[in-house]
PDB file with one MODEL, atoms N, CA, C and O in Angstrom:
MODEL        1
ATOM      1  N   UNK A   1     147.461  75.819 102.576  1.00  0.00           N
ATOM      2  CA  UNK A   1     146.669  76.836 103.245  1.00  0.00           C
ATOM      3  C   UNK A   1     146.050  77.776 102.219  1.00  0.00           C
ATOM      4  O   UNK A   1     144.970  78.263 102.554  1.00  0.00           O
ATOM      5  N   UNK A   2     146.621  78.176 100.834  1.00  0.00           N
ATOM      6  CA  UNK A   2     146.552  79.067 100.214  1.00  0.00           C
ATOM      7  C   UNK A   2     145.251  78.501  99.324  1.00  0.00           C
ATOM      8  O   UNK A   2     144.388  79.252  98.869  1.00  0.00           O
ATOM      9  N   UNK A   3     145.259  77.137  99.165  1.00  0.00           N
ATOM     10  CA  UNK A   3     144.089  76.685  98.521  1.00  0.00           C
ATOM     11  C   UNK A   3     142.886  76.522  99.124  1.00  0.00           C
ATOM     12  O   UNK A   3     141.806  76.468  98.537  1.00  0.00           O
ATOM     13  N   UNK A   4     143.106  76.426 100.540  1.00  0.00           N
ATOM     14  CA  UNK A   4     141.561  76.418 101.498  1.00  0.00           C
ATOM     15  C   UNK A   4     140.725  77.844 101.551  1.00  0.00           C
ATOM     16  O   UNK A   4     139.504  77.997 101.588  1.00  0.00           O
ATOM     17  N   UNK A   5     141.727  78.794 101.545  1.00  0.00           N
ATOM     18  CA  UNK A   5     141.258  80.133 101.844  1.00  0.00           C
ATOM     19  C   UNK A   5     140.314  80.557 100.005  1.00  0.00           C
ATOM     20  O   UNK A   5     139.231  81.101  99.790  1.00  0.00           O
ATOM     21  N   UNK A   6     141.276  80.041  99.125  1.00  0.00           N
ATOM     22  CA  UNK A   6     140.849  79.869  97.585  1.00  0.00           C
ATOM     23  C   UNK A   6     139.480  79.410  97.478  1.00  0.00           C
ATOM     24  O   UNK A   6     138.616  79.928  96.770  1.00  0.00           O
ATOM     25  N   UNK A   7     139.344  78.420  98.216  1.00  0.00           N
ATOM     26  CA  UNK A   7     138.017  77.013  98.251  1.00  0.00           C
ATOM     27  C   UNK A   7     137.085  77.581  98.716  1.00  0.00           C
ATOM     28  O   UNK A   7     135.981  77.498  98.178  1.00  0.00           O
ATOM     29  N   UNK A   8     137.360  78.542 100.202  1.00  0.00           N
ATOM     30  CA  UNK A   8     136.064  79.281 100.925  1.00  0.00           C
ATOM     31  C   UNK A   8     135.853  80.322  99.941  1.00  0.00           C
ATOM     32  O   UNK A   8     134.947  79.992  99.176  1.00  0.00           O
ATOM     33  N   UNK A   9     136.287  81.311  99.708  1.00  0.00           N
ATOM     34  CA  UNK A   9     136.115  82.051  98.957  1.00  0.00           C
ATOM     35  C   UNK A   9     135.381  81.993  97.621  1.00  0.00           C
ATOM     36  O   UNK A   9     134.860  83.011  97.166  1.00  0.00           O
ATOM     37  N   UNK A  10     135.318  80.559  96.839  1.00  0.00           N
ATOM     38  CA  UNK A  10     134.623  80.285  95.565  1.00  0.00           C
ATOM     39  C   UNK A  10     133.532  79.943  96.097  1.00  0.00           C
ATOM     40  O   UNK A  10     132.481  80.385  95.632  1.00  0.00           O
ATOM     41  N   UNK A  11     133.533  78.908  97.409  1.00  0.00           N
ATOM     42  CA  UNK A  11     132.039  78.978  97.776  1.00  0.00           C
ATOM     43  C   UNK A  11     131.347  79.839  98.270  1.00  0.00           C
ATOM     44  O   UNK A  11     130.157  79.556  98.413  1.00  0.00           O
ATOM     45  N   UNK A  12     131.884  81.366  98.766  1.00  0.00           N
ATOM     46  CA  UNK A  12     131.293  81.799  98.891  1.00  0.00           C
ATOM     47  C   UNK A  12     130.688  82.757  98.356  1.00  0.00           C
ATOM     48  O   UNK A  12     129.757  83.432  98.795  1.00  0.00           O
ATOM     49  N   UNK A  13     131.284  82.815  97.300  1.00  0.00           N
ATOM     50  CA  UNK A  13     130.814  83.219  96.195  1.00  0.00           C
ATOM     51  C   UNK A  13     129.908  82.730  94.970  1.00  0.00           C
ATOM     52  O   UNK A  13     129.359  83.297  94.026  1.00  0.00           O
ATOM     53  N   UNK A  14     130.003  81.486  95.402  1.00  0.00           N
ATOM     54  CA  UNK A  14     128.774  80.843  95.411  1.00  0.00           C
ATOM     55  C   UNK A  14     127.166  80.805  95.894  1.00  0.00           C
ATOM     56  O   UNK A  14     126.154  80.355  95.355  1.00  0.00           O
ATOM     57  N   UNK A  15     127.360  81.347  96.900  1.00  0.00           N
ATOM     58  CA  UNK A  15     126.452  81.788  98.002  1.00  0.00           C
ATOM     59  C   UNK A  15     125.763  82.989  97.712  1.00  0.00           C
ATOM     60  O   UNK A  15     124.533  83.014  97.667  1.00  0.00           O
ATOM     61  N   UNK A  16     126.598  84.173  97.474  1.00  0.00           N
ATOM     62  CA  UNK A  16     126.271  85.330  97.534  1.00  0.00           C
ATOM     63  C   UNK A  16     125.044  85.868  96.566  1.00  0.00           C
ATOM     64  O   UNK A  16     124.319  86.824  96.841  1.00  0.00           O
ATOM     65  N   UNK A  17     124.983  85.250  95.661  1.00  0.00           N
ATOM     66  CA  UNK A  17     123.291  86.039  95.337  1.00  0.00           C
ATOM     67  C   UNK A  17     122.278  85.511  95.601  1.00  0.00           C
ATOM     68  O   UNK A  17     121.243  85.976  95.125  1.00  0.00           O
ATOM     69  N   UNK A  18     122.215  83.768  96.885  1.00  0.00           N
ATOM     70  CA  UNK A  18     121.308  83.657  97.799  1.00  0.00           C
ATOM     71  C   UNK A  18     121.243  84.181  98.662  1.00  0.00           C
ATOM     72  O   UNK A  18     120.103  84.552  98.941  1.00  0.00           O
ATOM     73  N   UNK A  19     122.309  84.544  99.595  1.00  0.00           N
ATOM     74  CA  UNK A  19     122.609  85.750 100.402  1.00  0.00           C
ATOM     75  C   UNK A  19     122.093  87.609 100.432  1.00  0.00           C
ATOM     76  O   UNK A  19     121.704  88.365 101.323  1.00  0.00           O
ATOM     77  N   UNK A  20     122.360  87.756  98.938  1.00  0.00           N
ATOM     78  CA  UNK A  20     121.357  88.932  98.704  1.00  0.00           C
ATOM     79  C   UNK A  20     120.081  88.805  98.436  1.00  0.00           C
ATOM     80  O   UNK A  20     119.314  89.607  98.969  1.00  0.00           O
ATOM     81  N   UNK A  21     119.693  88.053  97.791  1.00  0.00           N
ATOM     82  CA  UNK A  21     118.196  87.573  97.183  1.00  0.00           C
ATOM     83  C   UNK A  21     117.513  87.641  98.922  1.00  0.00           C
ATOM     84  O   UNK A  21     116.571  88.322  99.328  1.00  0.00           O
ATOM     85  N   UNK A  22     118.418  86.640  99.708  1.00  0.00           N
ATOM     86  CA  UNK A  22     117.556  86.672 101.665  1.00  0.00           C
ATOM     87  C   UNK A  22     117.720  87.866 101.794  1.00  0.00           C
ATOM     88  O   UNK A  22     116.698  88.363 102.267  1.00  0.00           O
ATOM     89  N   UNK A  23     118.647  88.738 101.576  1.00  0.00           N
ATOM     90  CA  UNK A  23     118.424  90.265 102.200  1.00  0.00           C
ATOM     91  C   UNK A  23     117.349  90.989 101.936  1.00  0.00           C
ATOM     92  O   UNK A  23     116.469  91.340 102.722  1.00  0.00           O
ATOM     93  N   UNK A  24     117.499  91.310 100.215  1.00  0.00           N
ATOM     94  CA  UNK A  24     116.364  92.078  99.647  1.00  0.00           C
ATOM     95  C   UNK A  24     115.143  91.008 100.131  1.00  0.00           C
ATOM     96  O   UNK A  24     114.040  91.553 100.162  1.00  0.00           O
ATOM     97  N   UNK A  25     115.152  89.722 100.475  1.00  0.00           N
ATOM     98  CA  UNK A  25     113.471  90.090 100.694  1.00  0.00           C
ATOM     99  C   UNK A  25     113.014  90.073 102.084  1.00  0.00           C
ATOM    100  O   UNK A  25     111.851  90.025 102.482  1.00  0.00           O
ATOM    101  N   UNK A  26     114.103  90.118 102.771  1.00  0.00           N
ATOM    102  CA  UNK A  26     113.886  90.285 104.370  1.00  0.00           C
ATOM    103  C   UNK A  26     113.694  91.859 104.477  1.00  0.00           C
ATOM    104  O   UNK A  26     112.947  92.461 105.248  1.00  0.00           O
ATOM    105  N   UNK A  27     114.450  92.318 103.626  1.00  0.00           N
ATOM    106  CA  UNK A  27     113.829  94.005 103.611  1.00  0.00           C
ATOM    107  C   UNK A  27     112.700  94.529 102.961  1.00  0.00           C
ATOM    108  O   UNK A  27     112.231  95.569 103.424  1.00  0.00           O
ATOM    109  N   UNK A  28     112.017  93.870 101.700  1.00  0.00           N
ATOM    110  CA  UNK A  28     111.008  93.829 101.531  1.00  0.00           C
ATOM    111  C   UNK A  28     110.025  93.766 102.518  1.00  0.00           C
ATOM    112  O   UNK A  28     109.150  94.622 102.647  1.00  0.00           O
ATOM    113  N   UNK A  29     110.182  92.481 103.427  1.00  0.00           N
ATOM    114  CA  UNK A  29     108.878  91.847 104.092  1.00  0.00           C
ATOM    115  C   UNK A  29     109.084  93.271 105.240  1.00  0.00           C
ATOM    116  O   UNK A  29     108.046  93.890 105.477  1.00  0.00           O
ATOM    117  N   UNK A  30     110.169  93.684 105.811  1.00  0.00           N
ATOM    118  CA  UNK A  30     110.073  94.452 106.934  1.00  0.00           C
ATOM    119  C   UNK A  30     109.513  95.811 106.151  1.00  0.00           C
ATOM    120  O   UNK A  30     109.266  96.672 106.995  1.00  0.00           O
ATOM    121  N   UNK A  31     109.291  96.179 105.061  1.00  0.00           N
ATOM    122  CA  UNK A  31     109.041  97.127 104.458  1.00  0.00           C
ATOM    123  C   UNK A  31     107.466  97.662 105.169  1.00  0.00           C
ATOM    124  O   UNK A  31     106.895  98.391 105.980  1.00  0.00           O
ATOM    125  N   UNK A  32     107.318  96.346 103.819  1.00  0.00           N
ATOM    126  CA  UNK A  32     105.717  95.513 104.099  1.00  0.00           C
ATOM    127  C   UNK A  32     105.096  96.228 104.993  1.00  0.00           C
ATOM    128  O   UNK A  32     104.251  97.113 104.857  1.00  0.00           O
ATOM    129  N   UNK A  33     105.871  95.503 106.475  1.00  0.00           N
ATOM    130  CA  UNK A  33     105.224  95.147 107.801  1.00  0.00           C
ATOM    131  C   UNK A  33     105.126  96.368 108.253  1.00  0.00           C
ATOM    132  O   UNK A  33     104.024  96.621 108.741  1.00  0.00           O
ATOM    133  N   UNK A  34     106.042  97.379 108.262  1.00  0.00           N
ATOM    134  CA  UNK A  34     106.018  98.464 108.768  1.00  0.00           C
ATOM    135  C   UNK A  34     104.779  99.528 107.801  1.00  0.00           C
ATOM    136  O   UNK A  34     104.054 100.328 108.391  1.00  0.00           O
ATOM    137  N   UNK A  35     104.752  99.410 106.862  1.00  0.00           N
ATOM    138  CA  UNK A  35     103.708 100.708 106.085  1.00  0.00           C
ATOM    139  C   UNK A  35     102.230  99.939 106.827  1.00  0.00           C
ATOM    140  O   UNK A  35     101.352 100.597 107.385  1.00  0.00           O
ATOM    141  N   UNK A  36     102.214  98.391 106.675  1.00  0.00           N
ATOM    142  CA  UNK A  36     100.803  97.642 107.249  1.00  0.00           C
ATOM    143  C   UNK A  36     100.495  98.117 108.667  1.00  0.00           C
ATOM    144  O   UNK A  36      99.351  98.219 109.110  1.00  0.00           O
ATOM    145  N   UNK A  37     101.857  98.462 109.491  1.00  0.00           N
ATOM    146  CA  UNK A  37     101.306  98.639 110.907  1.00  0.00           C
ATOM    147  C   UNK A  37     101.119 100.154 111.127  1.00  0.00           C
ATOM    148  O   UNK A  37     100.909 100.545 112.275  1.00  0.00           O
ATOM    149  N   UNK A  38     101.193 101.225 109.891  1.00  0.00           N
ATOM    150  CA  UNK A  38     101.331 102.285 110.055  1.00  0.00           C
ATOM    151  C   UNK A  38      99.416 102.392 109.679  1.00  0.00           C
ATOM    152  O   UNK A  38      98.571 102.926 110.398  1.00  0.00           O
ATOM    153  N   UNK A  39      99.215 101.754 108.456  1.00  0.00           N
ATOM    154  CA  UNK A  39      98.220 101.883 107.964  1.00  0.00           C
ATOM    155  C   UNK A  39      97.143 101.776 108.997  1.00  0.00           C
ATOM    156  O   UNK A  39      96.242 102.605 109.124  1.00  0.00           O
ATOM    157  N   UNK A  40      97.277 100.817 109.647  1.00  0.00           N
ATOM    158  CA  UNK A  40      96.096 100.345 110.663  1.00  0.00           C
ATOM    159  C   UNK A  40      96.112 100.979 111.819  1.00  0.00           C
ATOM    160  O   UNK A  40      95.105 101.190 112.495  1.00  0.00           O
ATOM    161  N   UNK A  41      97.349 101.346 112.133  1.00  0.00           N
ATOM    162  CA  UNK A  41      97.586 102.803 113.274  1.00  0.00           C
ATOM    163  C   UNK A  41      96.769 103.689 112.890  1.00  0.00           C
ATOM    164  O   UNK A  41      95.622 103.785 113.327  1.00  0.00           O
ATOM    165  N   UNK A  42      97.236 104.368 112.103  1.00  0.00           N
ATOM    166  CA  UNK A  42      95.840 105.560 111.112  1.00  0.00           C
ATOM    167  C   UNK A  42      94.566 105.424 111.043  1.00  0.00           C
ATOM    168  O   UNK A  42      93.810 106.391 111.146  1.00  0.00           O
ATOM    169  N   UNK A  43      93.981 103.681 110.781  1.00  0.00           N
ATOM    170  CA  UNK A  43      93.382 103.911 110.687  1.00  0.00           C
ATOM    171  C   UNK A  43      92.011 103.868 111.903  1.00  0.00           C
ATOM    172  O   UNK A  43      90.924 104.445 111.927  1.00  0.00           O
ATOM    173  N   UNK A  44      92.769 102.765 112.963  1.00  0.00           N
ATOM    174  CA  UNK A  44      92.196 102.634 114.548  1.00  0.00           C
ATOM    175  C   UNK A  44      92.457 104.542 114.972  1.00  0.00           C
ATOM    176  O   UNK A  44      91.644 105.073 115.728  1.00  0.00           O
ATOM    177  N   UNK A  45      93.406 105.206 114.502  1.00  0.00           N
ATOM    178  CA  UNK A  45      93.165 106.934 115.195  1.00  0.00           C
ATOM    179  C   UNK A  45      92.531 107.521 114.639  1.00  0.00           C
ATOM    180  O   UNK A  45      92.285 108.637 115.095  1.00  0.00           O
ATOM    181  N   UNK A  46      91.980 107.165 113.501  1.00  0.00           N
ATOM    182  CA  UNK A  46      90.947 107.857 112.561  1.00  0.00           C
ATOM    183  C   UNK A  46      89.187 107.102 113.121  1.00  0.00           C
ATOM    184  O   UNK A  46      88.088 107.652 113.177  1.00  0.00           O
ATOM    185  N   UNK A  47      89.473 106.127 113.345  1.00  0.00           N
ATOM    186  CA  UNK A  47      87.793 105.491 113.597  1.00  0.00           C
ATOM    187  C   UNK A  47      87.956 106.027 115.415  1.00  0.00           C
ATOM    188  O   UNK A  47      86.933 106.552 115.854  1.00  0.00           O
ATOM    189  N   UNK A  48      88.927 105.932 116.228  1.00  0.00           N
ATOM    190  CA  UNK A  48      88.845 106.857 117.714  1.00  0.00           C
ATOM    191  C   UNK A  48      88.209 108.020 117.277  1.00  0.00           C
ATOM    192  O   UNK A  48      87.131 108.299 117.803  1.00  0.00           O
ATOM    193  N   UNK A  49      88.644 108.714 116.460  1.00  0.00           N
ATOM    194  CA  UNK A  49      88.442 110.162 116.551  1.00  0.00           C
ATOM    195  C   UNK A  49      86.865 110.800 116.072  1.00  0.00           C
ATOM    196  O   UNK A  49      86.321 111.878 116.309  1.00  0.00           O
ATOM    197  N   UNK A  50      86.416 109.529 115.256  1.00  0.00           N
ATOM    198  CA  UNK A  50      85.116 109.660 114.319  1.00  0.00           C
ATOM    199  C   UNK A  50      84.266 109.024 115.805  1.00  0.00           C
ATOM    200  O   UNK A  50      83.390 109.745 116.285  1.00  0.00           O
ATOM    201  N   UNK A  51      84.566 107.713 116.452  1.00  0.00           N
ATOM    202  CA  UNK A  51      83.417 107.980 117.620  1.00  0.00           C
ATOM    203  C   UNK A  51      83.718 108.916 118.420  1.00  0.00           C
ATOM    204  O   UNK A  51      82.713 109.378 118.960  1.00  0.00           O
ATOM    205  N   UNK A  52      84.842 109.480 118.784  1.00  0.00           N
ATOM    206  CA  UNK A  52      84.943 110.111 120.187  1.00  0.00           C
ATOM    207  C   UNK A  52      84.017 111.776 119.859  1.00  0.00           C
ATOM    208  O   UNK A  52      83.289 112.391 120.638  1.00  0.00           O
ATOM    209  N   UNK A  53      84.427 112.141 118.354  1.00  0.00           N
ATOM    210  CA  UNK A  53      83.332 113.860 117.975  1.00  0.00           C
ATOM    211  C   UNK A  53      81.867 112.624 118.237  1.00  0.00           C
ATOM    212  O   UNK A  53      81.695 112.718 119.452  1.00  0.00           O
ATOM    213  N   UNK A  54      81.295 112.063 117.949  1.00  0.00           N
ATOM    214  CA  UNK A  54      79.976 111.507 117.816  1.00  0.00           C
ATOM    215  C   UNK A  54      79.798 111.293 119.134  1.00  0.00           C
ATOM    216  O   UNK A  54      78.728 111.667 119.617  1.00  0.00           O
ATOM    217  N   UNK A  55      80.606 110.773 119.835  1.00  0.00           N
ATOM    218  CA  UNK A  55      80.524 110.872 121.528  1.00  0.00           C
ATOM    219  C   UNK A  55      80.135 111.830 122.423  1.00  0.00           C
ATOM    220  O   UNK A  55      79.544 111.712 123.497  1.00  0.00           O
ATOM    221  N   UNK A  56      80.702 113.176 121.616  1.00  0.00           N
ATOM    222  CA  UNK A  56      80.584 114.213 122.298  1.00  0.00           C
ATOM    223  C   UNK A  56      79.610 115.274 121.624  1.00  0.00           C
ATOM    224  O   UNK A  56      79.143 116.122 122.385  1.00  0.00           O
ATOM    225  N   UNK A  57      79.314 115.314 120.515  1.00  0.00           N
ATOM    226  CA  UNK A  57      78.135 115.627 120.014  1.00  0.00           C
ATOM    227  C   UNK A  57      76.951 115.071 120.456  1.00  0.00           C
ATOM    228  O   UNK A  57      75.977 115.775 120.720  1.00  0.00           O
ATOM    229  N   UNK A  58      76.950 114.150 120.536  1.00  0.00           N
ATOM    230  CA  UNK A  58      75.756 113.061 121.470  1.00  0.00           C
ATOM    231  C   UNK A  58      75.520 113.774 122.837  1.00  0.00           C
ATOM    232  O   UNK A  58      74.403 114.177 123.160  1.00  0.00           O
ATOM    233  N   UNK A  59      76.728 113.923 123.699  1.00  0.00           N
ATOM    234  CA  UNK A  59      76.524 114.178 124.733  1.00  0.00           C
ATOM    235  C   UNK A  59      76.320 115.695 124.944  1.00  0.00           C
ATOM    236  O   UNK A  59      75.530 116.068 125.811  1.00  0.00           O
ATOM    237  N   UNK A  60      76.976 116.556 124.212  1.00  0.00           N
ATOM    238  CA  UNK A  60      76.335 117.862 124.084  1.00  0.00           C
ATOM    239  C   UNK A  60      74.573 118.031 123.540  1.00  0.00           C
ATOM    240  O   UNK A  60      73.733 118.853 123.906  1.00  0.00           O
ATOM    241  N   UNK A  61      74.513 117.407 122.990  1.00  0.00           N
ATOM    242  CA  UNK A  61      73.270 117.529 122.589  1.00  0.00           C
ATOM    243  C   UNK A  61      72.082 117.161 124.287  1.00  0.00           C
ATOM    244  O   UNK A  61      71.260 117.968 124.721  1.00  0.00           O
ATOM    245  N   UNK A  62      72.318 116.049 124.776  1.00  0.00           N
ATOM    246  CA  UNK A  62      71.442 115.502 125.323  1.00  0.00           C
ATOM    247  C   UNK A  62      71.290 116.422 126.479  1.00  0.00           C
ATOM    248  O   UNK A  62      70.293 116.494 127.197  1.00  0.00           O
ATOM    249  N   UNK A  63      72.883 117.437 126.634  1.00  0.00           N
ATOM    250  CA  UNK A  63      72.963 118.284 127.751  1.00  0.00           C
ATOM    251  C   UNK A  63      71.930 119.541 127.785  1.00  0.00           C
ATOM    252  O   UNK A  63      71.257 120.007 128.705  1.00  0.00           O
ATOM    253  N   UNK A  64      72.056 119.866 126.565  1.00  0.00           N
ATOM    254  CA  UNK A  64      71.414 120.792 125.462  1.00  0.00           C
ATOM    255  C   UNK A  64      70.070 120.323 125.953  1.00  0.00           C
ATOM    256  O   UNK A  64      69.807 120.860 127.029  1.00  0.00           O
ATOM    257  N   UNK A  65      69.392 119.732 125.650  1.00  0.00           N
ATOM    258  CA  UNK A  65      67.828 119.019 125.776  1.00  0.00           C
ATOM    259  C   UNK A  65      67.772 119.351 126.976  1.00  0.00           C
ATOM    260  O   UNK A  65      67.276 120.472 127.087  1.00  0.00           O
ATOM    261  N   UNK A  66      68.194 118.659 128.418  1.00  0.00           N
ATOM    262  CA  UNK A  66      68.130 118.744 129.880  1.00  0.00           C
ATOM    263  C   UNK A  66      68.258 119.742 130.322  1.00  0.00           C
ATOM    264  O   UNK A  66      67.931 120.008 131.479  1.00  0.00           O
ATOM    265  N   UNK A  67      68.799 120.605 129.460  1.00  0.00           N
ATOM    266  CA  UNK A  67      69.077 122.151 130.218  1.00  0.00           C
ATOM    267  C   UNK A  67      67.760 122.850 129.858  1.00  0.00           C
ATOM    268  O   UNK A  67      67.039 123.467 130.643  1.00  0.00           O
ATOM    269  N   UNK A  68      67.502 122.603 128.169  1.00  0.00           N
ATOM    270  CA  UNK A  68      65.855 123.328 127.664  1.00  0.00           C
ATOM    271  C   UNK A  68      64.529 122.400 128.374  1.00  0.00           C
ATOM    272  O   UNK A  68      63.359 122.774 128.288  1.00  0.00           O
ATOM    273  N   UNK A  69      64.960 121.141 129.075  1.00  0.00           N
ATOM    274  CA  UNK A  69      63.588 120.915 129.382  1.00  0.00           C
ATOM    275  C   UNK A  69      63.315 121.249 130.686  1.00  0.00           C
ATOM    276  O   UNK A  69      62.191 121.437 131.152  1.00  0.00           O
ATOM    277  N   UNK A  70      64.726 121.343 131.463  1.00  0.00           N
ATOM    278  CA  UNK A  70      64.868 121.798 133.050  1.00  0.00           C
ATOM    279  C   UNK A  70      64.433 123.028 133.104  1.00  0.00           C
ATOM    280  O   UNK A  70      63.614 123.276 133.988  1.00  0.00           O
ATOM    281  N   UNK A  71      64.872 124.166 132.147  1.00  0.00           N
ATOM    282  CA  UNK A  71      64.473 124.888 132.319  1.00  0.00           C
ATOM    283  C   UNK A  71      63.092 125.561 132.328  1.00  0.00           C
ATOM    284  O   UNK A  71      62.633 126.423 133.078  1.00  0.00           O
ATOM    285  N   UNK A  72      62.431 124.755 131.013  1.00  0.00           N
ATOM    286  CA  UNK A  72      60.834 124.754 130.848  1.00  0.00           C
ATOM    287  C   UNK A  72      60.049 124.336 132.177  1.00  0.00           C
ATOM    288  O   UNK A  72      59.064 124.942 132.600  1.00  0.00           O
ATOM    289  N   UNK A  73      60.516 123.428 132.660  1.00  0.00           N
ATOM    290  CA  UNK A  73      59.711 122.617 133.832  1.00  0.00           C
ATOM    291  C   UNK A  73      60.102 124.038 134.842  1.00  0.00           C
ATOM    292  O   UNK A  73      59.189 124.829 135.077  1.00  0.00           O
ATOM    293  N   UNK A  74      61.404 124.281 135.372  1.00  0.00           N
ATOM    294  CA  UNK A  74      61.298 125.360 136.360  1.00  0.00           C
ATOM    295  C   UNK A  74      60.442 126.328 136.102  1.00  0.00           C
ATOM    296  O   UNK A  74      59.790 126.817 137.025  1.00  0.00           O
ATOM    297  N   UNK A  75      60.276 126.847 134.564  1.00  0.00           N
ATOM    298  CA  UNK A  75      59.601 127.959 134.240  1.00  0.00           C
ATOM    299  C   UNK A  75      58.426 128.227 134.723  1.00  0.00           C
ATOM    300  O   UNK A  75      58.032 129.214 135.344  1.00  0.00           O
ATOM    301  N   UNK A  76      57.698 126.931 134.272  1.00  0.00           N
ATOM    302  CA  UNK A  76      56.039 126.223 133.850  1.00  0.00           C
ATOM    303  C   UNK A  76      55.846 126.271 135.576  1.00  0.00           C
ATOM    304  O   UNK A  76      54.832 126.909 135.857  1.00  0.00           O
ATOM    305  N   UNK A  77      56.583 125.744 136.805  1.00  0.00           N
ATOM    306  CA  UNK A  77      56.339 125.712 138.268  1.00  0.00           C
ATOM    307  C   UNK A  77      56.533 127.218 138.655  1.00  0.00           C
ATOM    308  O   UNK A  77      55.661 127.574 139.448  1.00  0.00           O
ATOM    309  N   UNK A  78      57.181 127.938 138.415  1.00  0.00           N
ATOM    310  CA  UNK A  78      57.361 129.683 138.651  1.00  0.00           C
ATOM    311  C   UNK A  78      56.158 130.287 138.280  1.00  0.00           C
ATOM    312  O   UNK A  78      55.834 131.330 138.849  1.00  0.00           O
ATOM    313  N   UNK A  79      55.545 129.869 137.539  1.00  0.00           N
ATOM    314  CA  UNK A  79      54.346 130.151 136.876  1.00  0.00           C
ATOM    315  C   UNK A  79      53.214 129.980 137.653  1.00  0.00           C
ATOM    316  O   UNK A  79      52.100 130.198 137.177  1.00  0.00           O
TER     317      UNK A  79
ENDMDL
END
């Protein structure tokens, strides 16, 4: 019995710096994956945010126009 437990033990020590080598790079890759999905998070809330002011600058503006031309036209008929 004393030699089987001996036997697992050398092999598995055998094992063990394939065992770490899979760790470190399974933690690598999750590293990776996580800064990549942060990056592209940022950067899809950064391109939202650049159309949504252009969205609304657009639309202030055009409100802007309709209000100065509505008002000209009411003026120009008061007249």
């Amino acid at each position: 019995m004393k030699s089987i437990i001996s036997m697992v033990s050398i092999s598995l020590e055998g094992f063990l710096p394939y065992i770490l080598l899979l760790v470190v790079i399974i933690v690598a890759v999750v590293i990776v994956a996580v800064i990549l999905v942060v990056v592209v998070i940022d950067a899809i809330v950064r391109v939202v945010i650049v159309v949504l002011s252009i969205g609304v600058v657009v639309v202030v503006m055009i409100i802007g126009i309709v209000v100065i031309v509505d008002g000209g036209v009411s003026h120009i008929i008061k007249l």
